[in-house]
N, CA, C and O atoms as a MOPAC input file, in Angstrom:
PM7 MOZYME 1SCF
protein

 N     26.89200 1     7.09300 1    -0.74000 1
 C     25.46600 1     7.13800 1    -0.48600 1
 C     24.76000 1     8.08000 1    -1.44800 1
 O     23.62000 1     7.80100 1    -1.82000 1
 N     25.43700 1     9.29700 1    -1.91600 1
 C     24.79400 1    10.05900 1    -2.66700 1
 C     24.84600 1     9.92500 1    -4.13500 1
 O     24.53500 1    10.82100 1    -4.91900 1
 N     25.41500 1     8.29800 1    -4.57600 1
 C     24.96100 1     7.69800 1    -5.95200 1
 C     24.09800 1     7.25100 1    -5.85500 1
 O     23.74100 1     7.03700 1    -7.01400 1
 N     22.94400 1     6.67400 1    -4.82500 1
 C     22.35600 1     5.98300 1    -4.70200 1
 C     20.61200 1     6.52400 1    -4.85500 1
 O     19.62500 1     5.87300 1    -5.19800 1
 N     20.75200 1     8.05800 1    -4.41900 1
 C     19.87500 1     9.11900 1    -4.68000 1
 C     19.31400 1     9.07600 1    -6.18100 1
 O     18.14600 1     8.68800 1    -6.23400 1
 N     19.77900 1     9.32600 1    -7.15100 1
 C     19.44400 1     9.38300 1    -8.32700 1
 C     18.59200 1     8.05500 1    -8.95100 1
 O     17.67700 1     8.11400 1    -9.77300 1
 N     19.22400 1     6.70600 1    -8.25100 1
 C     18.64200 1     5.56100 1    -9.05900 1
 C     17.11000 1     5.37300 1    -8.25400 1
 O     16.22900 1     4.69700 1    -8.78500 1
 N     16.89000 1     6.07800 1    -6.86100 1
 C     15.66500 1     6.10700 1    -6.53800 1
 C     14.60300 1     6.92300 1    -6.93200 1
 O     13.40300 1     6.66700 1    -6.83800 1
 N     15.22300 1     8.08600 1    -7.45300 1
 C     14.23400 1     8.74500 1    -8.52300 1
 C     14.07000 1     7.89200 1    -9.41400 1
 O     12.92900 1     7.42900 1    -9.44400 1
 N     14.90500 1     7.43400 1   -10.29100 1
 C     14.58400 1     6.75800 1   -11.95500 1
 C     13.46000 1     5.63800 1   -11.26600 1
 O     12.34100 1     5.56100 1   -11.77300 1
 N     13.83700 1     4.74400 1   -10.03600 1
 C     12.76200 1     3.79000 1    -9.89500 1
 C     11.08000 1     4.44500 1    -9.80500 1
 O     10.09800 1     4.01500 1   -10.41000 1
 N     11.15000 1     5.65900 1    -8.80300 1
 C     10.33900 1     6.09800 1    -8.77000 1
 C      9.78000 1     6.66800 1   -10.58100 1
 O      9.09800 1     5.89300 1   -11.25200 1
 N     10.02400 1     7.49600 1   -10.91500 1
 C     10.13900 1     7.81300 1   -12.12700 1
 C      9.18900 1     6.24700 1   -13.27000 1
 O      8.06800 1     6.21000 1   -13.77800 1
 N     10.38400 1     5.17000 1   -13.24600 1
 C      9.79100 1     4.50100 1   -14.08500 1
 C      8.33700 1     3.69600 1   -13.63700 1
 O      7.76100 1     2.87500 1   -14.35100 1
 N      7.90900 1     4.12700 1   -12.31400 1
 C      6.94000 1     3.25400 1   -11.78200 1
 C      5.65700 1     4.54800 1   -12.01000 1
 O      4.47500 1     4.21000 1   -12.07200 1
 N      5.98000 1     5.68500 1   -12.09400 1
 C      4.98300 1     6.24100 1   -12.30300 1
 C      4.84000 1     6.49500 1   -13.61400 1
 O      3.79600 1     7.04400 1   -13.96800 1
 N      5.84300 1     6.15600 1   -14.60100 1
 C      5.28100 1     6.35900 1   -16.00400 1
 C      4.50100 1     5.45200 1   -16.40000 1
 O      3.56800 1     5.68300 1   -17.16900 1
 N      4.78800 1     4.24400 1   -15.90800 1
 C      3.68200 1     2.99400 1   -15.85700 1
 C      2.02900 1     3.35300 1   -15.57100 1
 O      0.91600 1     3.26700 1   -16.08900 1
 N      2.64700 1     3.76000 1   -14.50100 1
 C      0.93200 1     4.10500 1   -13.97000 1
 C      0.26400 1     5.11400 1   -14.70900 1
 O     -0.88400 1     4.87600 1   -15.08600 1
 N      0.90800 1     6.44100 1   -15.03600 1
 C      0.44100 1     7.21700 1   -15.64900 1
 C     -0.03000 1     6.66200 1   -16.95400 1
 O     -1.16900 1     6.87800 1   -17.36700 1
 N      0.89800 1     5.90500 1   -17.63800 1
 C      0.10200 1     4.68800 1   -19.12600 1
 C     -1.30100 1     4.40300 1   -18.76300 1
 O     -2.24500 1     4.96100 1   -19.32300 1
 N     -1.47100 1     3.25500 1   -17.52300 1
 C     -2.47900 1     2.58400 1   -17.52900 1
 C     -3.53700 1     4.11000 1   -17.11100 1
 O     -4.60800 1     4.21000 1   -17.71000 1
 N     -3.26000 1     4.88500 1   -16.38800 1
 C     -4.47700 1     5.62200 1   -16.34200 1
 C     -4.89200 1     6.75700 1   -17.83200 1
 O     -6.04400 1     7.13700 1   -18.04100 1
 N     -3.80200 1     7.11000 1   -18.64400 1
 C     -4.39600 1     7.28800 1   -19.75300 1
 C     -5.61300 1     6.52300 1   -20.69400 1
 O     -6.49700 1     6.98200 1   -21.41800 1
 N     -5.18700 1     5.03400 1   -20.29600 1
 C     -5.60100 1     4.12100 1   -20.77100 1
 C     -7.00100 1     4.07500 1   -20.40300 1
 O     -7.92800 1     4.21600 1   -21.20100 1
 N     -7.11300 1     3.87400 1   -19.17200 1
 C     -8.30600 1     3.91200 1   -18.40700 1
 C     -8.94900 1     5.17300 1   -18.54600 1
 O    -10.17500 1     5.07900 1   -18.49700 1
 N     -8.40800 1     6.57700 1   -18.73800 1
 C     -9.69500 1     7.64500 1   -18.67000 1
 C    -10.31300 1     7.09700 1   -20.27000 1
 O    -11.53800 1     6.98300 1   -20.25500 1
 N     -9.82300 1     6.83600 1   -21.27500 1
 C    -10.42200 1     6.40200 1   -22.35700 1
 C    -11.65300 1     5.53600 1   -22.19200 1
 O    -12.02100 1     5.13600 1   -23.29700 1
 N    -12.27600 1     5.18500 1   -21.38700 1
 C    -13.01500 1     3.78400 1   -21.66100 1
 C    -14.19000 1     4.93900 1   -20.98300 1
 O    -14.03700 1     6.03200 1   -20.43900 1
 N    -15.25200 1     4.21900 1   -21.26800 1
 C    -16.66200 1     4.68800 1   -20.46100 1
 C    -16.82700 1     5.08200 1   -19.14300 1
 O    -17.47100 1     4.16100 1   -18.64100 1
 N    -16.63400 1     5.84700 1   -18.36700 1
 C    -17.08900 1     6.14400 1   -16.63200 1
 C    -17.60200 1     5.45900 1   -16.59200 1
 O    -18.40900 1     5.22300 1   -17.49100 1
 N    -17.41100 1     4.36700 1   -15.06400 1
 C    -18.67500 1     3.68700 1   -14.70200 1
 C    -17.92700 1     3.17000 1   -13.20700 1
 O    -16.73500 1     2.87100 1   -13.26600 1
 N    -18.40900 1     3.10600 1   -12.32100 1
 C    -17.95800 1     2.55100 1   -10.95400 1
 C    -17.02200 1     1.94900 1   -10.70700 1
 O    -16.37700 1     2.17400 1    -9.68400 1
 N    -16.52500 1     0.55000 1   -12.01400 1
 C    -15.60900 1     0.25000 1   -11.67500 1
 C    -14.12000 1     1.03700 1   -12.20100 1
 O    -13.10100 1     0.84400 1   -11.53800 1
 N    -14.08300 1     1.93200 1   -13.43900 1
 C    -13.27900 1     2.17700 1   -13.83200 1
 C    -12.76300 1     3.39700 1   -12.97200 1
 O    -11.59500 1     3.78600 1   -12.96700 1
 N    -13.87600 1     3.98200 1   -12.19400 1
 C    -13.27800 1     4.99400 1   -11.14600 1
 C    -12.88300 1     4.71400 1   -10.01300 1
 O    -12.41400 1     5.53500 1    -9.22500 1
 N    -13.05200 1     3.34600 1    -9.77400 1
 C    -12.39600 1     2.80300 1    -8.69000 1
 C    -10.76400 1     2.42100 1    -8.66200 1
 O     -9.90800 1     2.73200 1    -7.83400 1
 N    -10.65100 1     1.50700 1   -10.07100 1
 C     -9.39100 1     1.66100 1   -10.14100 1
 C     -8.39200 1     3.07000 1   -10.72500 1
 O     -7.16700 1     3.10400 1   -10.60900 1
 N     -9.06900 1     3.95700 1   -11.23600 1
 C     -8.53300 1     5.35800 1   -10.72300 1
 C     -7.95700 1     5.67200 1   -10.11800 1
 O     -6.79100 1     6.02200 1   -10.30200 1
 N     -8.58200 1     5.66400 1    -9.13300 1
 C     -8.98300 1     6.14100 1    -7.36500 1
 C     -7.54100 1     5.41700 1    -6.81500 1
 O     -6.70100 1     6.10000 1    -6.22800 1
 N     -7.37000 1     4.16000 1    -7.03300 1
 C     -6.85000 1     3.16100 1    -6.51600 1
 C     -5.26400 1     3.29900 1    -6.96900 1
 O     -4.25300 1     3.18000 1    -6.27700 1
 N     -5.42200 1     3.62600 1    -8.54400 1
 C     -4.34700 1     3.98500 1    -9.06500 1
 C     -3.45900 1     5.00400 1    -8.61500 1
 O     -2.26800 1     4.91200 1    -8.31800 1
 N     -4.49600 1     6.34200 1    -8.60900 1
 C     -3.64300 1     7.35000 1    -7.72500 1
 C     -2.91200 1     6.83100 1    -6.54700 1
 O     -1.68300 1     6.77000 1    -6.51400 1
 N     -3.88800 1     6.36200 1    -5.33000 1
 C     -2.87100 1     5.75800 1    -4.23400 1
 C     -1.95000 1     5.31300 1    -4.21500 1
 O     -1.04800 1     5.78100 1    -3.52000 1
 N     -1.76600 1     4.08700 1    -5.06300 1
 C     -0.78300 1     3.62100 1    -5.73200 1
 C      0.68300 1     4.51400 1    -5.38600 1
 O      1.53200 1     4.30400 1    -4.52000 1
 N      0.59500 1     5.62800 1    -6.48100 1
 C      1.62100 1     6.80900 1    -6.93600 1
 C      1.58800 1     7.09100 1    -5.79100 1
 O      2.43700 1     6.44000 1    -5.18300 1
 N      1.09700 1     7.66800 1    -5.23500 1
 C      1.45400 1     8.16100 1    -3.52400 1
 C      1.75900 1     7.49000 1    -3.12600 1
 O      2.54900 1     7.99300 1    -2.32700 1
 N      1.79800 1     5.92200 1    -2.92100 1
 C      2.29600 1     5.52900 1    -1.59100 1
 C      3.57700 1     5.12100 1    -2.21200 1
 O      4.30200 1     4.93400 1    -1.23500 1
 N      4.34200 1     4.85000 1    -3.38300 1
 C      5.00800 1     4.82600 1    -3.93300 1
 C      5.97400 1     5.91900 1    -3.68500 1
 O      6.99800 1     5.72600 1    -3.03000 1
 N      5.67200 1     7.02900 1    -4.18500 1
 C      6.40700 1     8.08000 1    -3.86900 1
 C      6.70900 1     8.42900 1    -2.10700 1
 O      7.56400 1     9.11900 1    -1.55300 1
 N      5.74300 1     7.72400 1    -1.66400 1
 C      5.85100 1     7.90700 1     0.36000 1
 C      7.01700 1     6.75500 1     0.28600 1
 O      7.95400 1     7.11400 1     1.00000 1
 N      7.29500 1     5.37100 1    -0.39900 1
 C      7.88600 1     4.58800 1    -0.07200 1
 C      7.59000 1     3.55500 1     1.22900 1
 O      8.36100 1     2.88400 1     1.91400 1
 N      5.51100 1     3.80400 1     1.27300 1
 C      4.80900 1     3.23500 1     1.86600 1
 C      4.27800 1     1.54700 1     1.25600 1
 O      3.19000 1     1.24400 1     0.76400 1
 N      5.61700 1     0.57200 1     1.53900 1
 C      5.40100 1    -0.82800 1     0.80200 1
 C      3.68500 1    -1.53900 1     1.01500 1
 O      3.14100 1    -2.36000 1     0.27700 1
 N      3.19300 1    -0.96800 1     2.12300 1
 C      2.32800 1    -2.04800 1     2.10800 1
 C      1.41500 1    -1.47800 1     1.26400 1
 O      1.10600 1    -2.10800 1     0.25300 1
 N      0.80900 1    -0.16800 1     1.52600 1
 C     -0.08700 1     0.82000 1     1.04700 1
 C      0.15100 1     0.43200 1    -0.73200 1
 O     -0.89900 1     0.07000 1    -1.26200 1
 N      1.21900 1     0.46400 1    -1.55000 1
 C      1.84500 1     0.02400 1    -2.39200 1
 C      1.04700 1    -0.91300 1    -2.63300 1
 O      0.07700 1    -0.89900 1    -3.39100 1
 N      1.53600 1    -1.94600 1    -1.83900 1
 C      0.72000 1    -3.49700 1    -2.18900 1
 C     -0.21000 1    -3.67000 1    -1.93500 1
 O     -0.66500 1    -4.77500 1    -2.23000 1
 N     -1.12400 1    -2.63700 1    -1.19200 1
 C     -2.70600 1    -3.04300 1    -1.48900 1
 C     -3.61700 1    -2.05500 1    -2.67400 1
 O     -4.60800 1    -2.28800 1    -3.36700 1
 N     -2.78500 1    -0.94600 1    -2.50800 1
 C     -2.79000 1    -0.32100 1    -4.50200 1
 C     -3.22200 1    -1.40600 1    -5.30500 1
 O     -4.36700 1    -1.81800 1    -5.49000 1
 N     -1.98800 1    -1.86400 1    -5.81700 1
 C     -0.99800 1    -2.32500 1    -6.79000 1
 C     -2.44900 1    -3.72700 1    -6.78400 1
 O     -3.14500 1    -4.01000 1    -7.75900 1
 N     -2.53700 1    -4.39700 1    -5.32100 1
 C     -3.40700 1    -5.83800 1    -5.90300 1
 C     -4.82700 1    -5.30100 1    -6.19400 1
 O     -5.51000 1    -6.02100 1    -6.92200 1
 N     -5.44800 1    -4.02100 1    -5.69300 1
 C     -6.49500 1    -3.95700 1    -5.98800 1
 C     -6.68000 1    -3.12600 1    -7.11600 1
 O     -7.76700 1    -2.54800 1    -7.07700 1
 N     -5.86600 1    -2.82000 1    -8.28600 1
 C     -5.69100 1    -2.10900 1    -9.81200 1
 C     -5.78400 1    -3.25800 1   -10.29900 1
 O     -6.77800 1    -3.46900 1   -10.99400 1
 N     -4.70100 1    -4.47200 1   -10.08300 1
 C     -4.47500 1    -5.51200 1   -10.71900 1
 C     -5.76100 1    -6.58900 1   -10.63000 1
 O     -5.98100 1    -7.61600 1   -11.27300 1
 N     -6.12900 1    -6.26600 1   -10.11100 1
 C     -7.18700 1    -7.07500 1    -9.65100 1
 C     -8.60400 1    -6.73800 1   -10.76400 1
 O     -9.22400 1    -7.40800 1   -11.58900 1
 N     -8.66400 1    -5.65500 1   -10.37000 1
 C     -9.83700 1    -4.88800 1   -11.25900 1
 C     -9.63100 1    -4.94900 1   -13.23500 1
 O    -10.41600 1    -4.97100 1   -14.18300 1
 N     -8.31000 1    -4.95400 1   -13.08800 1
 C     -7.75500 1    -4.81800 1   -14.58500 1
 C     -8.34900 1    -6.15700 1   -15.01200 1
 O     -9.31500 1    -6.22900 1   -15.77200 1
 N     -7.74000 1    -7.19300 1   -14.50000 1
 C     -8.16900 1    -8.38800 1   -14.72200 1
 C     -9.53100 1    -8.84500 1   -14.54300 1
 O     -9.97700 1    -9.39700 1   -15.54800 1
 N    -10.29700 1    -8.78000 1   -13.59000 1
 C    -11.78000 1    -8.56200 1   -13.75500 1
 C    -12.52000 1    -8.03100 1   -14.55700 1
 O    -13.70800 1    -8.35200 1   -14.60400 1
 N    -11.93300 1    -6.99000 1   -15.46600 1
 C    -12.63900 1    -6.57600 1   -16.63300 1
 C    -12.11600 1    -7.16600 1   -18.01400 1
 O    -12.93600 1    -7.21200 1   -18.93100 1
 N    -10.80500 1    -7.62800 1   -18.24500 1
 C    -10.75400 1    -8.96900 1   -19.12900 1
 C    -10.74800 1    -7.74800 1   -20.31000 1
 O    -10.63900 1    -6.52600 1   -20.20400 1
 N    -10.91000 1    -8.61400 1   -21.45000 1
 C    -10.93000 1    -7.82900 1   -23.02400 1
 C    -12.19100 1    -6.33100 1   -22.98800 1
 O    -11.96200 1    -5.46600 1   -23.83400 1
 N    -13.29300 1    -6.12000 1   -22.14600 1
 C    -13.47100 1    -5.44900 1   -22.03600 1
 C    -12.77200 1    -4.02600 1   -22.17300 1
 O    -13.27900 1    -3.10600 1   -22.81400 1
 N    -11.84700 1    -3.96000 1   -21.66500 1
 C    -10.98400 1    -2.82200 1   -21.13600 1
 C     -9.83700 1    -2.94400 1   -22.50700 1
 O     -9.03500 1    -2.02100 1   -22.65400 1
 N     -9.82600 1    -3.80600 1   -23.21100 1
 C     -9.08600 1    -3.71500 1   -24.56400 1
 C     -7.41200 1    -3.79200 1   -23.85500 1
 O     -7.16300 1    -4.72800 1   -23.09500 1
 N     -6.25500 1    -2.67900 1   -24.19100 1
 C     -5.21700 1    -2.39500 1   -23.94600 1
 C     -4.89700 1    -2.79000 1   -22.19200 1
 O     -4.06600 1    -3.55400 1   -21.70100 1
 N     -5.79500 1    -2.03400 1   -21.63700 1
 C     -5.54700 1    -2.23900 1   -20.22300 1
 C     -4.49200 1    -3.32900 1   -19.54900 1
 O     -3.39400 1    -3.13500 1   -19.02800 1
 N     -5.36000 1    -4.73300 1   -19.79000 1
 C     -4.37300 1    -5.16400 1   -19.35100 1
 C     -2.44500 1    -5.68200 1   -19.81800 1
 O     -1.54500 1    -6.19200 1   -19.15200 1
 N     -2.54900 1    -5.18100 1   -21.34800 1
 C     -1.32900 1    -5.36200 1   -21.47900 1
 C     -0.40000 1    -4.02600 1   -20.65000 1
 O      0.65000 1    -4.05900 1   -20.00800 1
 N     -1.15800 1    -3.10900 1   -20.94400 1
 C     -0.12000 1    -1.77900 1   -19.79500 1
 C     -0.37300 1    -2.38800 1   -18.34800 1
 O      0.46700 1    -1.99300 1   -17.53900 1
 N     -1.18900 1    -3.13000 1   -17.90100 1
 C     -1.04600 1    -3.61800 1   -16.15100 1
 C      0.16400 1    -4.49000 1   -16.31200 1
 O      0.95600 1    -4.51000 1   -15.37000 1
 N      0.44200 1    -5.29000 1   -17.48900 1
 C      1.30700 1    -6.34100 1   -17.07300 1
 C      2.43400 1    -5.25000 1   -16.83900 1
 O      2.83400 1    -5.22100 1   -15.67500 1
 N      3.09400 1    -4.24600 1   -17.80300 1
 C      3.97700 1    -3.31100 1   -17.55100 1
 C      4.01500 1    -2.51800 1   -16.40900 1
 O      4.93200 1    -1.70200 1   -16.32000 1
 N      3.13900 1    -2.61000 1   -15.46100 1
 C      3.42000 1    -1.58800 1   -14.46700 1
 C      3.30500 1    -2.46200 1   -13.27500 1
 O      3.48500 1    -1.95600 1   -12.16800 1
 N      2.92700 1    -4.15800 1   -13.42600 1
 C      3.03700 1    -4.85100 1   -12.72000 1
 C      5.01000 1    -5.34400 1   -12.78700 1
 O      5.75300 1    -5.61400 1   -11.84300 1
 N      5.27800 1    -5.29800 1   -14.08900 1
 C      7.16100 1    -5.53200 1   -14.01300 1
 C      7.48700 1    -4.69500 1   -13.73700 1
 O      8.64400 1    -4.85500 1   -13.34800 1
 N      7.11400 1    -3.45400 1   -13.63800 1
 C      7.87400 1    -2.14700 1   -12.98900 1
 C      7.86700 1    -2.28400 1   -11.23500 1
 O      8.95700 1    -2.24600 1   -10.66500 1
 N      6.88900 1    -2.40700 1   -10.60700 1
 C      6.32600 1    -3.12200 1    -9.73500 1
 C      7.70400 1    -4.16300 1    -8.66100 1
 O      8.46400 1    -3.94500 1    -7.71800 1
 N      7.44300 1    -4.98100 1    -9.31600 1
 C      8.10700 1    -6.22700 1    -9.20400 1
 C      9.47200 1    -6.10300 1    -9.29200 1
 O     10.25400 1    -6.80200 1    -8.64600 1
 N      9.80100 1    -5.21000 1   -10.09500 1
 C     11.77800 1    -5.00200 1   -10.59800 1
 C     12.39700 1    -4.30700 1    -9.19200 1
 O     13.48800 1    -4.60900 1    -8.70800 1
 N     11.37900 1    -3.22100 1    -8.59500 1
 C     11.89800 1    -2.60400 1    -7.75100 1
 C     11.06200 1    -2.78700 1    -6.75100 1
 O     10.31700 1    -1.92100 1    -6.29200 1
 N     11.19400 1    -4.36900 1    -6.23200 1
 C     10.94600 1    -4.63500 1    -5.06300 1
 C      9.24800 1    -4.91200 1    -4.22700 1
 O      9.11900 1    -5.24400 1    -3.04900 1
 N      8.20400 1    -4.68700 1    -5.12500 1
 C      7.15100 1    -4.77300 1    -4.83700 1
 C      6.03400 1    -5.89300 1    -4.77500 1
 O      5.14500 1    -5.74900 1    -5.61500 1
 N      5.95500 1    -6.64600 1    -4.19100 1
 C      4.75300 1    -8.27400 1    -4.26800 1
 C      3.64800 1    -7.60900 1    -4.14900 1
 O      3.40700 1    -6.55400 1    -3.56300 1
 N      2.98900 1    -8.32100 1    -4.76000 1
 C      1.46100 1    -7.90600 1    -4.23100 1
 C      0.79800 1    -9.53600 1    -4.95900 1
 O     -0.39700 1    -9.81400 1    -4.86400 1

């Protein structure tokens, strides 16, 4: 049981380096309502992640993804780092 400890950090670990990407990504762009929403949203995300709170997770996770995509080429990079933190996401167990 206590090999099993370590690979839940790295999951954790690789799901927040993801996120931490896309929100670098995102403080770059202009303030404006929506980009502080998915912020906002993003953080939760990492918390409920780190709580190992799946649903909280998945209503994060669809409402970042959601927003990413609603802003389209606007947001430039954005959504190629969402697709990455959407396979990070997804590898270790997460639908949304």
């Amino acid at each position: 049981m206590l090999d099993s400890w370590p690979m839940a950090e790295l999951t954790r670990s690789s799901v927040h380096e993801a996120a931490d990407r896309l929100a670098a990504v995102l403080n770059t762009l202009p303030a404006d309502e929506r980009r502080d929403k998915a912020l906002y949203h993003l953080q939760r995300l990492q918390l409920s992640v780190t709580a190992s709170h799946s649903e909280a997770v998945r209503f994060a996770a669809f409402t970042v993804n959601k927003l990413v995509a609603d802003a389209g080429a606007a947001w430039g990079e954005a959504g190629a780092v969402m697709d990455r933190l959407r396979a990070e996401l997804h590898a270790h167990g997460h639908d949304f």
